[in-house]
Each structure stands twice: as C-alpha cells, then as structure tokens.
C-alpha positions as CSV (number, residue, x, y, z in Angstrom):
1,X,39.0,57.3,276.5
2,X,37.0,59.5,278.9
3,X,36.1,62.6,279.9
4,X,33.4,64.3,281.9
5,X,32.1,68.0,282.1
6,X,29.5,69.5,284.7
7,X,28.2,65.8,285.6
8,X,28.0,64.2,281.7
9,X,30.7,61.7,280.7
10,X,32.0,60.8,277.9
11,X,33.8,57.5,276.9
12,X,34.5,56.3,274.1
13,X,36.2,52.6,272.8
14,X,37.7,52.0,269.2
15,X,39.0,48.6,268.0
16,X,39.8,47.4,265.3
17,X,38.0,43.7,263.7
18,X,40.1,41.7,261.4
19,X,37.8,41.4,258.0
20,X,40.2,39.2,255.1
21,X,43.8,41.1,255.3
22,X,42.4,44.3,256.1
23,X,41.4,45.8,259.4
24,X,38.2,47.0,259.5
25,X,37.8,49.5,262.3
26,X,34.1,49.9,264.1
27,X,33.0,52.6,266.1
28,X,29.6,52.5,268.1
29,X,28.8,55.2,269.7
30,X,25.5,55.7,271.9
31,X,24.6,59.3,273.0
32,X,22.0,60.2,275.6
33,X,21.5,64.0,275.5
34,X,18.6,65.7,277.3
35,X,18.0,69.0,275.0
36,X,20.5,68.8,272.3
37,X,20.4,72.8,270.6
38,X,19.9,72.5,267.1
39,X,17.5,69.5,266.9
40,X,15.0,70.0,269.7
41,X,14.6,67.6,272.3
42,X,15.5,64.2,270.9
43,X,18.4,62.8,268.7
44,X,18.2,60.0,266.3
45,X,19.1,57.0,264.6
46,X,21.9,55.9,262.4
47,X,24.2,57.1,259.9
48,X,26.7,55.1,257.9
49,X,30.2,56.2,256.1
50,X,31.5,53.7,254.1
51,X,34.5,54.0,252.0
52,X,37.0,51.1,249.7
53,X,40.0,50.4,252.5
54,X,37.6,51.0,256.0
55,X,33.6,50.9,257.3
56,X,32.7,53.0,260.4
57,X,29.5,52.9,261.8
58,X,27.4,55.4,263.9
59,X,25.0,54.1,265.9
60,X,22.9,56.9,267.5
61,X,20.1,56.2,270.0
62,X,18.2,58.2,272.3
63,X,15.6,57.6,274.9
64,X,13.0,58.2,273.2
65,X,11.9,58.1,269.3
66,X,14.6,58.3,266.3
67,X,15.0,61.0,263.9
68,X,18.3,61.1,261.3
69,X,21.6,62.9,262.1
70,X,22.9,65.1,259.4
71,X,25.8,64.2,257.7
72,X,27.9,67.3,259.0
73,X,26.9,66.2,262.2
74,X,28.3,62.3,261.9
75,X,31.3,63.9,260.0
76,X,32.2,66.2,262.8
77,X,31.7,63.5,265.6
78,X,34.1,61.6,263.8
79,X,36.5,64.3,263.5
80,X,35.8,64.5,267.5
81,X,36.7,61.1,268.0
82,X,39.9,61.4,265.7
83,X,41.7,58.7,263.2
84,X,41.1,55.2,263.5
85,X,44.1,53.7,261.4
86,X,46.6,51.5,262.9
87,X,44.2,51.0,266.3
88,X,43.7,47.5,266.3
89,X,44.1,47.0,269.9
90,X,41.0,48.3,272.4
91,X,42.2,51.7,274.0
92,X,39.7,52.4,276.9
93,X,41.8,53.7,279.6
94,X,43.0,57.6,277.6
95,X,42.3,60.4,278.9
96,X,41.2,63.2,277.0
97,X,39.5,66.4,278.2
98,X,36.3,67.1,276.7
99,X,36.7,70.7,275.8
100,X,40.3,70.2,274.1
101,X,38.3,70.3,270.7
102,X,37.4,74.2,271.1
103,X,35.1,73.8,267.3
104,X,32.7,71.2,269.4
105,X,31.7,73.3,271.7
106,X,30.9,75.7,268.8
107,X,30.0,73.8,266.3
108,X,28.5,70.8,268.3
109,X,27.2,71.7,271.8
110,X,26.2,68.5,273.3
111,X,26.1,67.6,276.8
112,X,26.8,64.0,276.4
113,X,26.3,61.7,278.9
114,X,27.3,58.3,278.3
115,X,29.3,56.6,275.0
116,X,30.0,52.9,274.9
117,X,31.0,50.7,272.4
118,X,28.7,47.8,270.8
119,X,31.3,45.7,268.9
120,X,28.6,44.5,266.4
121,X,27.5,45.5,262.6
122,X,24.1,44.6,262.7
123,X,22.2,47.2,264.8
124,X,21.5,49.8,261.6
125,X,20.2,46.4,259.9
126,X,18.1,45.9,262.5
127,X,16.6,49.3,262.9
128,X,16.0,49.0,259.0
129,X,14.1,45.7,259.8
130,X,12.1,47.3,262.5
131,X,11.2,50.4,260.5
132,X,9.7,47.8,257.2
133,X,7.8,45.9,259.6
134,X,6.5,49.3,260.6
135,X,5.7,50.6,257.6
136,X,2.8,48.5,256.9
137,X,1.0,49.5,260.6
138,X,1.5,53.2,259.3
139,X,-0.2,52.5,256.2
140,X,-3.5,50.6,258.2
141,X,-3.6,53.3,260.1
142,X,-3.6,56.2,257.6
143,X,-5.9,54.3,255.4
144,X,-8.4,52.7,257.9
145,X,-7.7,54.7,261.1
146,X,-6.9,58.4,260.7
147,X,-10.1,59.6,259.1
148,X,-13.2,60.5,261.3
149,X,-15.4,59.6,259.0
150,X,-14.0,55.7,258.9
151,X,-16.0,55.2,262.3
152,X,-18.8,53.9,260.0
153,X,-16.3,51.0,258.6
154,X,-17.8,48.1,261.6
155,X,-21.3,48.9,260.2
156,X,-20.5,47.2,256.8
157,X,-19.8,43.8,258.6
158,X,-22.6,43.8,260.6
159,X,-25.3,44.6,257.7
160,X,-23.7,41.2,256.4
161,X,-24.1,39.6,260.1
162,X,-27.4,40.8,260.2
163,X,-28.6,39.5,256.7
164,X,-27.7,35.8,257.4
165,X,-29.1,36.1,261.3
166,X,-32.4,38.5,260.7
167,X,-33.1,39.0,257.2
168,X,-34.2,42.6,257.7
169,X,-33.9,44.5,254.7
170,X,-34.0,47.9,256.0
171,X,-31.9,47.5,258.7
172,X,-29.5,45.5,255.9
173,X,-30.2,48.3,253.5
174,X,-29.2,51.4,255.8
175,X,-26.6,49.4,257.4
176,X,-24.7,49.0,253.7
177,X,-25.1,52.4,253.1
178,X,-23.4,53.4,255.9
179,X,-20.4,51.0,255.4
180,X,-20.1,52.3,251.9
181,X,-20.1,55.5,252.7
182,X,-16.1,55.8,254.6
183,X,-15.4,53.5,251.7
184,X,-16.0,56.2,249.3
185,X,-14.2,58.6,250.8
186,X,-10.9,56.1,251.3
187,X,-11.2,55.2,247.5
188,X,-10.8,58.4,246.4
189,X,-8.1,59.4,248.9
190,X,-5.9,56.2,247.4
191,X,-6.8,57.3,244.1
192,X,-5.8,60.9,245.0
193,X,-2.1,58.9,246.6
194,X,-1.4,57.2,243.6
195,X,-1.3,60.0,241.2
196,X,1.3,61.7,243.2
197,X,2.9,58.8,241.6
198,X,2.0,58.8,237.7
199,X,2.1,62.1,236.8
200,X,-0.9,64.5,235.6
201,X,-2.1,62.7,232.5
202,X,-2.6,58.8,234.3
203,X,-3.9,60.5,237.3
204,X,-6.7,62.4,235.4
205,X,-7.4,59.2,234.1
206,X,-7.5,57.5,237.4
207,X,-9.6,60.1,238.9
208,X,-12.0,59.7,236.3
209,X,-11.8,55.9,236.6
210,X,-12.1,56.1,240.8
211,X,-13.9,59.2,241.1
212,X,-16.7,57.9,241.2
213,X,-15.9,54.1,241.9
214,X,-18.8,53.5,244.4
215,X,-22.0,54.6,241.8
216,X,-20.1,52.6,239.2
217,X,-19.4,49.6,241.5
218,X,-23.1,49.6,242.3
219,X,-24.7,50.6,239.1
220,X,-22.8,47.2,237.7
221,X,-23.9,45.0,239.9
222,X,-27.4,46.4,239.3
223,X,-26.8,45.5,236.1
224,X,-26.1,42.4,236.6
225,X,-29.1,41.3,237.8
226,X,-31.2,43.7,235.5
227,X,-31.9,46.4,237.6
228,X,-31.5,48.8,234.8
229,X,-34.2,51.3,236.1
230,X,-32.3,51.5,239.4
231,X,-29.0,52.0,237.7
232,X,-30.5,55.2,235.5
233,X,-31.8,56.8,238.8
234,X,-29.6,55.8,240.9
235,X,-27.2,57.5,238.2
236,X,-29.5,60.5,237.9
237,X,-30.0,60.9,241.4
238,X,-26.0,61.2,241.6
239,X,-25.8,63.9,239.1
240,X,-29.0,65.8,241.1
241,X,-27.5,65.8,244.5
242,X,-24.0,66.8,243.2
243,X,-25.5,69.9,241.6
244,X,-28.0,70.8,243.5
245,X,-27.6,69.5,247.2
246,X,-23.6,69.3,247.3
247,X,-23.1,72.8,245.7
248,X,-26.3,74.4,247.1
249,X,-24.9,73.6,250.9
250,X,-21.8,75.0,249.8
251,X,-22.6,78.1,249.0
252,X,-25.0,78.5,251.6
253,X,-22.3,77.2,254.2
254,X,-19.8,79.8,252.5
255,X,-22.3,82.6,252.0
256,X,-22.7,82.4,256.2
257,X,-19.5,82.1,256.9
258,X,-18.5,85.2,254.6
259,X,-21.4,87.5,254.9
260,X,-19.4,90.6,254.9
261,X,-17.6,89.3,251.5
262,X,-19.1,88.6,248.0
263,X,-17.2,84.6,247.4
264,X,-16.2,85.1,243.8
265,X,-14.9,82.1,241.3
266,X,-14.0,84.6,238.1
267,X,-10.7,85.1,239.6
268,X,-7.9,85.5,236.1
269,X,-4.7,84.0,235.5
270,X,-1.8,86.6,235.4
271,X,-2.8,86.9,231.4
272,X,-6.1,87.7,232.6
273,X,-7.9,85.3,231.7
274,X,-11.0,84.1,233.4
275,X,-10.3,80.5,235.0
276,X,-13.0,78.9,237.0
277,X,-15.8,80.6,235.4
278,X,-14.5,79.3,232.3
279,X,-14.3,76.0,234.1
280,X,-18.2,75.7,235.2
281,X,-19.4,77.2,231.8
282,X,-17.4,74.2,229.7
283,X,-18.9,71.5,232.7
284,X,-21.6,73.3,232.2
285,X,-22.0,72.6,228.3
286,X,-20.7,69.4,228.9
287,X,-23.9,68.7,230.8
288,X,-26.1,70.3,228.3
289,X,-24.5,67.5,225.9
290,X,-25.4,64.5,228.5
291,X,-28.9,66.3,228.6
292,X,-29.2,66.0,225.0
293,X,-27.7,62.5,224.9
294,X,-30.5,61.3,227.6
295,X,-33.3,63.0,225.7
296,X,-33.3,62.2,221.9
297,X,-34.0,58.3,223.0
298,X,-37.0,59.6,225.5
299,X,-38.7,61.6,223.1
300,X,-37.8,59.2,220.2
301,X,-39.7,56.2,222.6
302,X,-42.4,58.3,224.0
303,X,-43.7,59.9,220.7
304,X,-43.6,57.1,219.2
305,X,-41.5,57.9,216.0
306,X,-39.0,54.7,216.2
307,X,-38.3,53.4,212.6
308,X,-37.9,50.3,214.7
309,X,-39.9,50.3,218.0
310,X,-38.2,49.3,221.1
311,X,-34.5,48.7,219.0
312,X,-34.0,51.9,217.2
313,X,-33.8,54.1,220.8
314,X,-31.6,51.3,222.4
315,X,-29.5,51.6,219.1
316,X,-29.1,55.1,219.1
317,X,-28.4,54.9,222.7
318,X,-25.5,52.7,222.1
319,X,-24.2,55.1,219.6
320,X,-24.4,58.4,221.4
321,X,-23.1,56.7,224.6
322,X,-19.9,56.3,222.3
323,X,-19.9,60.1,221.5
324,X,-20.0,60.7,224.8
325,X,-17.2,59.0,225.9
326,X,-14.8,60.3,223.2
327,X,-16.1,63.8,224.2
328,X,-15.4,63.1,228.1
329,X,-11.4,61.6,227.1
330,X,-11.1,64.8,224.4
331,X,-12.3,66.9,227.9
332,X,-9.8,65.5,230.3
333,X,-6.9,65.6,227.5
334,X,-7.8,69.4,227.0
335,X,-7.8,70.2,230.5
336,X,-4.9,68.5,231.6
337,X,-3.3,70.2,228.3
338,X,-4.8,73.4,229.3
339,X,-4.1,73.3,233.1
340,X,0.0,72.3,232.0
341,X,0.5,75.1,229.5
342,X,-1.2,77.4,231.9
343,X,1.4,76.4,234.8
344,X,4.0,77.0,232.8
345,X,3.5,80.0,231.4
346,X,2.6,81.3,235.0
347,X,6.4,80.1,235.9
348,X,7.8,81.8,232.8
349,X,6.0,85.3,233.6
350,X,7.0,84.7,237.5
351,X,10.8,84.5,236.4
352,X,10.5,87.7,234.5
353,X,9.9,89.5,237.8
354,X,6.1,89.6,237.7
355,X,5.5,89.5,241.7
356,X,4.7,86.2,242.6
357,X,3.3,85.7,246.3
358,X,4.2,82.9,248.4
359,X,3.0,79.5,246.7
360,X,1.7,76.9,249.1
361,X,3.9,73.6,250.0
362,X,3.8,71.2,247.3
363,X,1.6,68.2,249.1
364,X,3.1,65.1,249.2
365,X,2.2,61.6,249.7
366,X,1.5,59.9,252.7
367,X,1.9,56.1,251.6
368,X,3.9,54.6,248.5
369,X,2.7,53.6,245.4
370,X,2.5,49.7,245.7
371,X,0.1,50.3,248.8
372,X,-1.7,52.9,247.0
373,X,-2.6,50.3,244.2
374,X,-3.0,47.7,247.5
375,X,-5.5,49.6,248.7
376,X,-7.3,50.2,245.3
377,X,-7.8,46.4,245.5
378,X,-8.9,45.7,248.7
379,X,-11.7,48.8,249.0
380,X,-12.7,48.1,245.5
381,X,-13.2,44.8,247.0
382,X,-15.1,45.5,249.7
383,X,-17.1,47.7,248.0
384,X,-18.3,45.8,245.7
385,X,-19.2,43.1,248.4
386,X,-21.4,45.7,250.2
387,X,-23.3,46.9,246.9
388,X,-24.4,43.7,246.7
389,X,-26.4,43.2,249.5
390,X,-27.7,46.8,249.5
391,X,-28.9,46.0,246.1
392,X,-30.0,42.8,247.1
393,X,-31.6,45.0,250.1
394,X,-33.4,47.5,248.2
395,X,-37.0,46.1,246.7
396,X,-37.7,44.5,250.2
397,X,-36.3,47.9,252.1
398,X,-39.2,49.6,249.4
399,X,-41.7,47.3,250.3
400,X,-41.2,46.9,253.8
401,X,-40.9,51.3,254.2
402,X,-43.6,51.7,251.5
403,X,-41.6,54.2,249.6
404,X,-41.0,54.1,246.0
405,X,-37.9,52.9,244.3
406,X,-37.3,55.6,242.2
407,X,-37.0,57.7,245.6
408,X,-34.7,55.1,247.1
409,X,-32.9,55.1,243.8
410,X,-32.9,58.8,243.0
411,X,-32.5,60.2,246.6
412,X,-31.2,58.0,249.0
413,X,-28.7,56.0,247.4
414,X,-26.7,58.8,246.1
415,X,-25.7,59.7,249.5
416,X,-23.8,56.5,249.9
417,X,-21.1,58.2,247.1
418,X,-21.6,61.9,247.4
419,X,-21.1,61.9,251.6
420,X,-17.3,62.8,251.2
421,X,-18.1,65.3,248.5
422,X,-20.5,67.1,249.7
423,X,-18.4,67.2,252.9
424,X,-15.3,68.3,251.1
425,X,-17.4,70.8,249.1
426,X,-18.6,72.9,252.1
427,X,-15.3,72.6,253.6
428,X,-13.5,74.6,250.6
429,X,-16.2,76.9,250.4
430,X,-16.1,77.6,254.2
431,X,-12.2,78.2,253.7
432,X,-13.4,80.6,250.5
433,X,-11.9,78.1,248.0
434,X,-14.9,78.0,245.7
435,X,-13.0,77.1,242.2
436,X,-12.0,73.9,244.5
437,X,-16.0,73.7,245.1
438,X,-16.7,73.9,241.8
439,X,-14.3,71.0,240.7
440,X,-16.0,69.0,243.2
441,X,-19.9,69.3,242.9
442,X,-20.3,70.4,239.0
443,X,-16.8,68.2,237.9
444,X,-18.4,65.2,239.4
445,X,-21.9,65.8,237.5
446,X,-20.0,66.2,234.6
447,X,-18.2,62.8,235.4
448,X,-21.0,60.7,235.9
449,X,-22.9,62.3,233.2
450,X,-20.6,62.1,230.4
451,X,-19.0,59.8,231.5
452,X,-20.0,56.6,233.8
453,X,-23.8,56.7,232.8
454,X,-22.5,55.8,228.6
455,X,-19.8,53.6,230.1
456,X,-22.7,51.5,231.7
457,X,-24.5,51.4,228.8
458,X,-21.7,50.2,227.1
459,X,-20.7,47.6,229.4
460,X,-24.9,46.7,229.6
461,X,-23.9,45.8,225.6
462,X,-21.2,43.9,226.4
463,X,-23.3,42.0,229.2
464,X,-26.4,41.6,227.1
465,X,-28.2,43.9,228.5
466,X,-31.3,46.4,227.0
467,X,-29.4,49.2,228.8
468,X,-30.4,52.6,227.1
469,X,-30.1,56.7,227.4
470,X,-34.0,56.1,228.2
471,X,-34.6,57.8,231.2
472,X,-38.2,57.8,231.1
473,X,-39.6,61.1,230.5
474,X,-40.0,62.4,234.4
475,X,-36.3,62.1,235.3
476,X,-35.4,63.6,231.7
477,X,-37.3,66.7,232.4
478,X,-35.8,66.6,235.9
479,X,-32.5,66.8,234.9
480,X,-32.7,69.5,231.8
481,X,-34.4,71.9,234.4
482,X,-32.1,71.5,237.3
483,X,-29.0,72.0,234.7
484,X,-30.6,74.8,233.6
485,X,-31.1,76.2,237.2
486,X,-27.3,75.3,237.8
487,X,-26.0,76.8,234.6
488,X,-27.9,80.4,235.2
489,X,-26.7,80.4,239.0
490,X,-22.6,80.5,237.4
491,X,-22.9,82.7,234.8
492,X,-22.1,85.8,237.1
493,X,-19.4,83.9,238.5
494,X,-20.4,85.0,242.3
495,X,-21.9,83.3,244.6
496,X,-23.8,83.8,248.1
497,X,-25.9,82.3,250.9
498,X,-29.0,83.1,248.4
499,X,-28.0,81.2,245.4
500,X,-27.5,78.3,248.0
501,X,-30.9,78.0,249.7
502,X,-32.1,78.6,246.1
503,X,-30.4,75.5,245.0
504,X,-31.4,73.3,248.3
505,X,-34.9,73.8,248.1
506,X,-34.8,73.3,244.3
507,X,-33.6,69.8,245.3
508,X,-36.5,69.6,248.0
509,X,-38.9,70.0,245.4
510,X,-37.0,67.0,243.3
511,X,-37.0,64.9,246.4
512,X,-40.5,65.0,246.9
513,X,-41.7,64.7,243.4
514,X,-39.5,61.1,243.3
515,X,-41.4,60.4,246.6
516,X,-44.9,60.3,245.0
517,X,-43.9,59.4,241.6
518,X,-44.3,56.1,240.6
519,X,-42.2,54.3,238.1
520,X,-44.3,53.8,234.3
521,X,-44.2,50.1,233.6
522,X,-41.4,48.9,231.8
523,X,-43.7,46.6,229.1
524,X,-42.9,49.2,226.1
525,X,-45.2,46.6,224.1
C-alpha cells in the first residue's frame, strides 16, 4: 500500500514467511524523514516486538547516524500499519490515504518519504554485530585518544628507541618521564571507571591500590635492583610536591581567580558539622603519624642508641611499617563508613522537607567493567616497562647533568606521578571546589605516607631487602617542617593567593637545599 502527502510517499509491503506450521509475518519498514519533531534531526535504529504465536520486526534507518525509537513510537507505527494476521500473500498495490489515521498526525507527525520492505531477519543482528565491533574503537579512543594530555604517549617508545640506538641517558631519562607522565593520569581515570562498578568499599581500596600506581611501580623496581635511597626520596619527594607544590599552586591559582571572595573549605553538613576541615586535620594527623614512623629509626641510627646497631632500626622499621598499614585500612574503612552514614542521613533530613537544592547528575561511566580491568593491565604494563629504563636512566642522567641524585630523586621524579594531580588540583580550586583540592594534594600525601612508603618496606622484606623508615636525618627534618607548615596553613579552614605563594616558595627553598645536598654514605659501619 501507498500513499503520498505534499511530495513524501509512503509504501508499505507485508507478507507473511512460513516458519514450522505457523506463519510468521515480517514487517521492514525503512523511513527517511528530514526533521522528525520530537527527536531532532535524525531517527534511529531498530526495535523488536516479539511475542509466542508471531515476530515483527522494525527496521529503522536514517541517512545519517542511529539513535533508538521509543517503544510508544514502534507500537504506534504498528498500529499505523494495522493487523498482520491471515496476510500471507504480498499486498503492494492498496491504496490508503495517509491522513485516514487522524492520531498520526497528532501523535506521530512524520513526513515520511519512502517505506519498502527487506524480507530478511537478519538486519537488527547485524547492526548488533556492527555496534560490538565498535565498541572496542570507542574504548581506544576514550582511553588513549580523548585526553590532551595523552599527546606525551609517542615519547615513551621513543626513550626505548633511543636507548638501544644512542644510549643517552638524559635524553632516555626525560624522555620516560614524559611517557609516564599521560600514563598516570589514564591509570587513575580506569581506576576511577572501575569503581563505578564495585561499589564504595572495593573502590576505596582500588584507589588506594592505583592512586598512586606510578611511585609504587617505580619505587619496586628500584627496589629491585637496590636502589633503596632513590626509593625513600623518590617517596619523600612525592609526599613534598603534593603538599607543598600541588596545593600551594592551587590556592594561589584559586586565590587569583577569586580575589573578591574568601575560598573557604569549613563548609557543615546539614547537622552542622564541619566536613573538609575535619577532613585535612585527620590527613593531617595522619601525617604527623608517618612523621613519627620515619623519625624514631633516624634518630635511633644517628644517635647511636641501637641495642643492635644497623638491625635494631631496620627491625623497628619493619614493625612500625605494619602499624602503619593497619592505621591507613582502619582510615579508609572509617571514611567510607563515615562518608555512607553521612549520605544517608543527608537523604533522611532531605525527605523531611529540609530544602534540598538541585543535586548534580549522578556521573556515569564511560567504558564497562571488563575494559576497565583491561586497561588496568595494559597501562600497569607499560608503566612498569618505562620505570625501568628511567631507573636504569637515572645515575648516568646525574652524572652526565652533574646534579645530585637526591635532587633527581626528591624533585624531579615526582613530577612524573603528580602531573595530573597537580593539574586536577588547580582546576577544582579555579572552579572554587577546594574540599575536592584538598582530597587531592593532602589525601594523596596521606596515601603515600601511610601507606605506599610501609608497603615498600614490607615488600623490601619480602624481597630481601635492608629497606627501612631511615630517611637519613636531612629528608626527616624536611618532611616534619613542611607538615608542620601544611598543617598550620588548614587550621583556619580558608584559604587565599597568600597562603599559596607561601607554600610554593616553601618548596623552592626544599628544592634547592636537595640541589646542593649531597647524599651521607650509606657504610653505617
């Protein structure tokens, strides 16, 4: 049947396919429309209705991309095209005027064009095929392509091109740490994918595991081959850039950007309660602890009051790294305790009629969990293929530059990991989110201190290695002043360009200390 109205036609062909003893009627119908009303310029794709005694299809394609018809939609069309039973012969040659249905022009104002029958099953099969060979091209390009900052991915194959064909340390050292750097940032965005997936508790853990992957990743294979100096700076230098570089550029950025407005981070629940300054005062203790935890073996080793010299601090090291982690896990189990008790007694006092302003969209993930845990693999992979030639980089990069290790160590290396945060950081503070700052720069100083720096030592006692809490005396200083410095800058819970600077030329001042200081010998004989 056809029919035609200001130019568009209409036709339409129904027959019926014997399937066993039954007739199984198929209707294909194919719509070109240039500006359909209700969905915008394009139409698309397929929807099926299948029932016990019949199976029609819709078949739905446009000229352009697909999108999915509602299900009123395909009902109505099928209510346009009327019953199928007892049509098993091909009808093409009725006449029926377009506007004798007066609910479609109502209901359904399209200006079709064409309608033509494909007496076939297997066209919604193969759009399904199309779309799963898609899917994985999406995924490369979220993961690899869509972030600016993955421009520095080539530069991690060519430091390994360049190490077999020159041999140039520095240019093999800086080239890794640029290749690293995007990698960072993608392992935490596919950590951050796949706890959409396993709920608050798993994905605390998994932030805690991944947060940090690329220092750990590094600091092992250090490790490995006995680099444990370059494992505690490069671990301190972490800690030093997040709280004083990373948070000092935020507030700064933020304080600029704000001037007219004090950026505040005491904001209260509806009980009242303070949040993010409570927040940074607990990381805040929490780093006290890690300060204490470094310092007893120092002072132990450098005063010289070992019961057994050289084997008492690495003992005690052992044992307060263990403290350490059970007071990280007891931290991340009370805040995600905490943080859920919190949310729901915000939605308890919101249902009562306490005004609640509009909440924000719920995010939600952009690829699924299997290539979430795909991608875990392969960056973790390919990080840990990089850290080893800039390890392997590093003494002759020293040598060759005539700069000290510890600098290399304390400054440099650290911005491999802490590139995306301190870019995150300043963007949050620029958008006056500063208890989003604040989980960033003084969370992940938390992490790494409580938390990755006793898990190496542990995992140095596991590999045979004299891994200790001895951070020399130099570094230990350095860190108990600039958590001090940190910790006195968030107890009035504000914060302004001021406090910023404050903090970035703090960590000038650390910066060039490490440049002329030398590392002590490590004979302890």
């Amino acid at each position: 049947m056809s029919s035609s109205r200001g130019g568009s036609t209409f036709k339409t062909s129904k027959v019926g396919i014997d399937k066993g003893e039954k007739s199984c009627p198929v209707l294909n119908i194919h719509i070109s429309t240039a500006n359909p009303p209700f969905m915008g310029p394009l139409i698309v794709q397929a929807g099926d209705m299948y029932s016990q005694e019949k199976s029609t299809q819709f078949v739905f394609a446009t000229r352009s991309h697909r999108r999915p018809l509602l299900l009123w939609q395909v009902i109505f069309l099928w209510h346009l095209m009327g019953p199928m039973e007892g049509r098993t012969d091909l009808d093409s040659d009725e006449e029926i005027p377009f506007n004798s249905s007066p609910n479609a022009r109502k209901v359904h104002p399209f200006d079709f064009e064409t309608v033509h029958l494909a007496p076939h099953m297997g066209v919604v099969n193969s759009w399904i095929h199309k779309q799963s060979s898609i899917r994985p091209l999406r995924s490369i390009y979220i993961v690899l392509l869509k972030a600016k900052i993955n421009i520095l991915l080539p530069f991690g194959p060519l430091a390994i091109l360049l190490h077999y064909l020159t041999g140039n340390h520095v240019v093999v050292f800086f080239l890794s740490m640029l290749g690293i750097t995007p990698l960072a940032e993608r392992l935490g965005y596919a950590t951050e994918q796949l706890a959409f997936y396993t709920g608050p508790t798993v994905g605390g853990l998994l932030n805690a595991t991944f947060g940090n992957a690329t220092e750990l990743i590094i600091s092992i294979y250090a490790l490995k081959n006995g680099m444990i100096r370059i494992v505690q700076q490069s671990l301190l230098g972490s800690i030093l850039s997040n709280m004083l570089l990373v948070l000092g550029c935020a507030f700064f950025t933020g304080g600029i950007v704000h001037y007219n407005k004090v950026q505040v981070f005491n904001e209260v629940d509806l009980r009242g309660l303070p949040l993010q300054q409570a927040a940074a005062l607990v990381n805040s203790g929490l780093l006290l602890m890690a300060v204490m935890g470094i310092m007893f073996p120092a002072v132990l080793h450098f005063t010289r009051t070992e019961v057994h010299f050289g084997k008492s601090e690495l003992a005690l090291s052992r044992f307060s790294s263990c403290v350490m982690l059970v007071a990280y896990a007891s931290y991340i189990f009370f805040q995600l305790k905490h943080q859920h008790s919190l949310h729901n007694l915000n939605c308890n006092i919101d249902e009562e009629g306490v005004s609640e302003e509009g909440s924000e969209e719920e995010e939600a993930p952009e690829i699924t969990q299997w290539e979430a845990i795909g991608w875990l693999a392969v960056l973790t992979l390919w990080v840990s293929v990089l850290s080893g030639y800039l390890v392997d980089a590093i003494e002759g990069a020293s040598d060759s530059l005539n700069i000290p290790i510890a600098f290399i160590s304390v400054i440099l290396l650290p911005i491999v990991g802490n590139a995306a945060e301190h870019a995150s950081a300043i963007m949050f503070a620029v958008k006056d989110k500063l208890d989003i700052t604040l989980a960033v720069a003084i969370g992940s100083s938390t992490q790494i201190s409580m938390f990755m720096i006793p898990f190496c030592v542990v995992v140095g006692w596991l590999m045979g290695k004299p891994m200790d809490l001895n951070f020399q005396l130099f570094e230990t200083a350095t860190l108990f002043i600039a958590v001090l410095v940190v910790t006195f800058m968030l107890q009035e819970g504000k914060s302004n360009y001021l406090k910023g600077l404050m903090l970035i030329l703090c960590y000038l001042i650390v910066a060039a200390s490490f440049f002329v200081h030398m590392d002590p010998s490590n004979d302890d004989n």
